[in-house]
C-alpha positions as CSV (number, residue, x, y, z in Angstrom):
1,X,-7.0,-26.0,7.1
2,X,-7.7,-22.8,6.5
3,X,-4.3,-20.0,6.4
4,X,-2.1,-23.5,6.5
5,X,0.7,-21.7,4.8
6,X,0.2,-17.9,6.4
7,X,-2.2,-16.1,8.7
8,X,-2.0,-12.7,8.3
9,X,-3.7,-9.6,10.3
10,X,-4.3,-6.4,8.4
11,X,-4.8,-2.9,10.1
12,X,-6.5,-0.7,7.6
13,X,-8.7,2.4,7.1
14,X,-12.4,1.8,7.1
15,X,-12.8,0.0,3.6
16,X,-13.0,-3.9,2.5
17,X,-11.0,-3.8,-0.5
18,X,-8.2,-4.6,0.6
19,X,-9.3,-7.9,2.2
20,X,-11.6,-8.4,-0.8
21,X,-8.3,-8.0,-3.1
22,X,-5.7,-10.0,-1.3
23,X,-8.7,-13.1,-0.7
24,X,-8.9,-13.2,-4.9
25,X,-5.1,-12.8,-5.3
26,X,-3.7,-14.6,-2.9
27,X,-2.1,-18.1,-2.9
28,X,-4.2,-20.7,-1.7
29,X,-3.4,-21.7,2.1
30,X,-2.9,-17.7,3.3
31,X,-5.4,-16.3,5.1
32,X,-6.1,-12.9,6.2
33,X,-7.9,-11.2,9.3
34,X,-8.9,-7.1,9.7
35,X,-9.0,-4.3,12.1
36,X,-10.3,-1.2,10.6
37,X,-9.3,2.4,12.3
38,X,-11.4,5.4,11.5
39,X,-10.2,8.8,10.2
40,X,-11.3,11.7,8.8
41,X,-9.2,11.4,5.7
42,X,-5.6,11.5,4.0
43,X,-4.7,15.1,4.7
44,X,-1.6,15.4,7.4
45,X,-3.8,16.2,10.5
46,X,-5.9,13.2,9.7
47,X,-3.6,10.6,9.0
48,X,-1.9,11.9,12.6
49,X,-5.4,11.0,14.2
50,X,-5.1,7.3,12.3
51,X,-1.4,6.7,13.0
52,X,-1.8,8.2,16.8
53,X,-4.4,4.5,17.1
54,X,-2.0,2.2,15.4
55,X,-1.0,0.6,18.8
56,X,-4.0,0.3,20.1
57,X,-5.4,-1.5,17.3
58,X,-2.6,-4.0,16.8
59,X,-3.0,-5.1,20.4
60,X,-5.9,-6.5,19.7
61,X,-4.3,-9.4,17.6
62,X,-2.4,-10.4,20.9
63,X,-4.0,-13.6,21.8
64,X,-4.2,-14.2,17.2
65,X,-2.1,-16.7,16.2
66,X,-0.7,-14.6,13.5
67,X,2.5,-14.8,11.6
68,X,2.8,-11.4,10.2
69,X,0.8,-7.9,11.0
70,X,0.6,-5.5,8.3
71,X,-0.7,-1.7,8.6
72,X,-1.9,-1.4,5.4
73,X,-1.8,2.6,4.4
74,X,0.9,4.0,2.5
75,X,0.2,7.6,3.5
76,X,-0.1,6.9,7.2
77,X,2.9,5.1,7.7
78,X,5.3,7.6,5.9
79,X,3.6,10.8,6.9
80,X,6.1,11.4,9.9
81,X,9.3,11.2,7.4
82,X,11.7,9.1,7.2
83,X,11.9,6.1,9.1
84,X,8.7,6.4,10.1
85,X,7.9,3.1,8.8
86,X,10.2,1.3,11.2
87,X,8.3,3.2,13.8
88,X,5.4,1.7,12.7
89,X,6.3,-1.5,12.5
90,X,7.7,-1.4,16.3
91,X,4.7,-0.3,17.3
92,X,2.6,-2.8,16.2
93,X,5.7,-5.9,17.3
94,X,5.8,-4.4,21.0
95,X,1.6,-4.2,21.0
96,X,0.8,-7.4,19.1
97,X,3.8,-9.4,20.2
98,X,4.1,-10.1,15.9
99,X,6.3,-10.1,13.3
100,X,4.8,-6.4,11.6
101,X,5.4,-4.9,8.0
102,X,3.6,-1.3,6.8
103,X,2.1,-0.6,3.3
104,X,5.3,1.9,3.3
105,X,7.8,-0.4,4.0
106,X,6.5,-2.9,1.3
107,X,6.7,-0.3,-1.4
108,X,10.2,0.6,-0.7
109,X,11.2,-2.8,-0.3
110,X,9.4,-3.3,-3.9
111,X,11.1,-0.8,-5.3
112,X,14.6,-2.0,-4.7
113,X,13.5,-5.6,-5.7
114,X,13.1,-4.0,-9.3
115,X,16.0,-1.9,-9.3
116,X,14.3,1.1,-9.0
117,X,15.8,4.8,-9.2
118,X,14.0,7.1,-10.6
119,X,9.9,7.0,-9.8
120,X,6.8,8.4,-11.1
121,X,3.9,8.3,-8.3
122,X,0.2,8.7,-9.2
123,X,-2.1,9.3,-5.6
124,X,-5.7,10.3,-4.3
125,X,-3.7,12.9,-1.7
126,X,-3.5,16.7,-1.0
127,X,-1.0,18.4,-2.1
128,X,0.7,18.6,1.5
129,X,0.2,14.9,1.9
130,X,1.9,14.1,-1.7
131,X,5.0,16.2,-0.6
132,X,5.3,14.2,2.4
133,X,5.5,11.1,0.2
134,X,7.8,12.6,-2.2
135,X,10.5,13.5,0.8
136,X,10.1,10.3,2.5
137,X,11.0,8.6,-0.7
138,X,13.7,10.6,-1.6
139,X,14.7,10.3,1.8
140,X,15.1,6.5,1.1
141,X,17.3,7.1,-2.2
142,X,14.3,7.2,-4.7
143,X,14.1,10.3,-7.2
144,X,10.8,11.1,-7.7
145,X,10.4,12.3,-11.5
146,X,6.8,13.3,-11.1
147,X,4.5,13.5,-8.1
148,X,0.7,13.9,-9.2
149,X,-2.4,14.0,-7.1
150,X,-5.4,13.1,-8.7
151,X,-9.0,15.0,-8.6
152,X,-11.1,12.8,-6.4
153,X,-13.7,15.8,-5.2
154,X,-16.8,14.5,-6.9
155,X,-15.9,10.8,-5.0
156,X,-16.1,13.2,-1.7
157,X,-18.6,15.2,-2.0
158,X,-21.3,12.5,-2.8
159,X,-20.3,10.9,0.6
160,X,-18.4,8.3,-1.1
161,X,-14.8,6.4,-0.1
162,X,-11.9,6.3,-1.8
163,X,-12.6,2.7,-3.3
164,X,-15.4,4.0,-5.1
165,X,-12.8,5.2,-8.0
166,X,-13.4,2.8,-10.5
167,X,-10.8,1.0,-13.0
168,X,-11.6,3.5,-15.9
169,X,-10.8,6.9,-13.4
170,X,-7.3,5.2,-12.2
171,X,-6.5,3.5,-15.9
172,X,-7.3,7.3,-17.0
173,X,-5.4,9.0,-14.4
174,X,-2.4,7.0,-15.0
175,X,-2.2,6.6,-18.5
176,X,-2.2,10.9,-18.4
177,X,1.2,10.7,-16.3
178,X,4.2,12.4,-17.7
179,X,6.8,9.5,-16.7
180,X,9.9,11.3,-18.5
181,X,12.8,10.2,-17.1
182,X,11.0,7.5,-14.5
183,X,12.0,3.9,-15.0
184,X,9.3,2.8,-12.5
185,X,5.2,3.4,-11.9
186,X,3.8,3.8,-8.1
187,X,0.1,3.9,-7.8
188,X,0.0,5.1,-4.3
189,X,-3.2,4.4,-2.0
190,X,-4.6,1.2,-0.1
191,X,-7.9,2.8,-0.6
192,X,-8.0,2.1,-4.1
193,X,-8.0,-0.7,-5.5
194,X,-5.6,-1.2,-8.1
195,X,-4.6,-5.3,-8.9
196,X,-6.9,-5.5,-11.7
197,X,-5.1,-2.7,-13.9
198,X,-1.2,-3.8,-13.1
199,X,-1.2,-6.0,-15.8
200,X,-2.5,-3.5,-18.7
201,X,-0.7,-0.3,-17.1
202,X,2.7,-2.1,-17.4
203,X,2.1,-3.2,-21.1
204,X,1.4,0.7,-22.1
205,X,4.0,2.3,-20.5
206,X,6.7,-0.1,-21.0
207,X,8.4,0.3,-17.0
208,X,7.7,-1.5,-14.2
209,X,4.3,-0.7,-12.5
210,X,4.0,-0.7,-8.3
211,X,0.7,-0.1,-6.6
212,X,-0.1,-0.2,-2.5
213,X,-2.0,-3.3,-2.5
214,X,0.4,-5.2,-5.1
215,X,3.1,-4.5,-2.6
216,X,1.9,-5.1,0.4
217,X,0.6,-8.5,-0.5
218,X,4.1,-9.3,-2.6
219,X,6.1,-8.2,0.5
220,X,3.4,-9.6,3.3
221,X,4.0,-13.3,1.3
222,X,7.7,-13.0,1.4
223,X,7.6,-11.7,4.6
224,X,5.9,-15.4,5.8
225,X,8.3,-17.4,3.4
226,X,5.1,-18.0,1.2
227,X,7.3,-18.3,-2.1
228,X,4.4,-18.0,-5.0
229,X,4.7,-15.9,-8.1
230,X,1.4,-14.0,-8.3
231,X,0.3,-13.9,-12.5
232,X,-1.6,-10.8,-13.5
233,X,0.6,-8.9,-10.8
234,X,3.1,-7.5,-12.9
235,X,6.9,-7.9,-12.9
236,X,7.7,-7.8,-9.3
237,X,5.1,-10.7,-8.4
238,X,6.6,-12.7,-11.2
239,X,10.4,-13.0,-9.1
């Protein structure tokens, strides 16, 4: 039977990669249903306009027999600061009338799974955005060594989504990070999609590599006592 072991609901932006990523990766016997919410984009205004439709959205998995639902945007669920997250994630219990979990939550929850101190953090973001990140990590007992936003105008101005950055611009981008001093890696971003390059970026740089999606679906599978080690996910999908 199809999502014998878990059935999980995902509240995202307006992308499939995330679906299209957790359906490849994934443990056989988990299955995964989508609501998509439109915004204008990752900048602090319009994450407000995504976040202000979260509980609306996860009401509509009411009458789904779900086991867990997941708002799946990192940004979006620590934009407001610090617990924030937990915010979230009552939101979508009291709407839903599920177990909930946020891309944010996942991360930090990741991060203290690997022992985690001192972070280096790679995102698509404005600058404003990025230092909302920063303080809701350090917020949570994370130093962040090194906060960089990378240069995704040319994906923007051809009318294209955040997904269209392709392996080589996010290997690139990473790979140019100053991680003095970090002992872990945070990809940041459910728009991109990342799984395929967890593997190699943890080889070259030698720490501990955590991006959105490798999270999310590490801490969404724990989260439904699905207990599988995930190969090709790096070291915190191999625990």
């Amino acid at each position: 039977m199809y999502g014998w072991r878990a059935k999980i609901g995902l509240i995202t932006p307006m992308s499939e990669n995330a679906e299209h990523a957790f359906h490849i990766y994934a443990p056989e016997g988990v299955s995964f249903a989508s609501m998509k919410i439109n915004f204008p984009g990752p900048t602090p205004e319009g994450l407000a306009i995504l976040t202000d439709r979260l509980e609306e959205t996860a009401a509509m998995y009411k009458d789904y027999d779900a086991d867990l639902v997941v708002f799946g945007c990192t940004s979006g669920s620590c934009i407001k600061g610090f617990g924030w997250d937990q915010e979230c994630i009552r939101q979508i219990e009291r709407a839903s009338g599920h177990p909930g979990l946020t891309t944010s939550t996942a991360v930090l929850e990741a991060l203290k799974a690997l022992g985690t101190k001192k972070v280096a953090v790679l995102t698509p973001y404005p600058e404003a955005t990025n230092e909302a990140e920063r303080k809701f990590l350090e917020d949570n007992g994370y130093e962040v060594t090194n906060i960089v936003g990378m240069d995704v105008s040319y994906i923007r101005c051809e009318g294209r989504k955040m997904e269209a950055c392709d392996e080589y611009f996010l290997y690139r981008n990473a790979m140019a990070m100053d991680l003095k001093g970090a002992d872990t890696f945070f990809l940041s971003c459910m728009g991109l999609s990342t799984l395929e390059i967890v593997e190699e970026l943890e080889t070259m740089m030698g720490i501990p590599v955590v991006t959105s999606h490798q999270a999310t679906l590490w801490s969404a599978l724990r989260h439904c006592r699905v207990g599988a080690k995930l190969p090709r996910l790096g070291r915190l999908c191999m625990s």
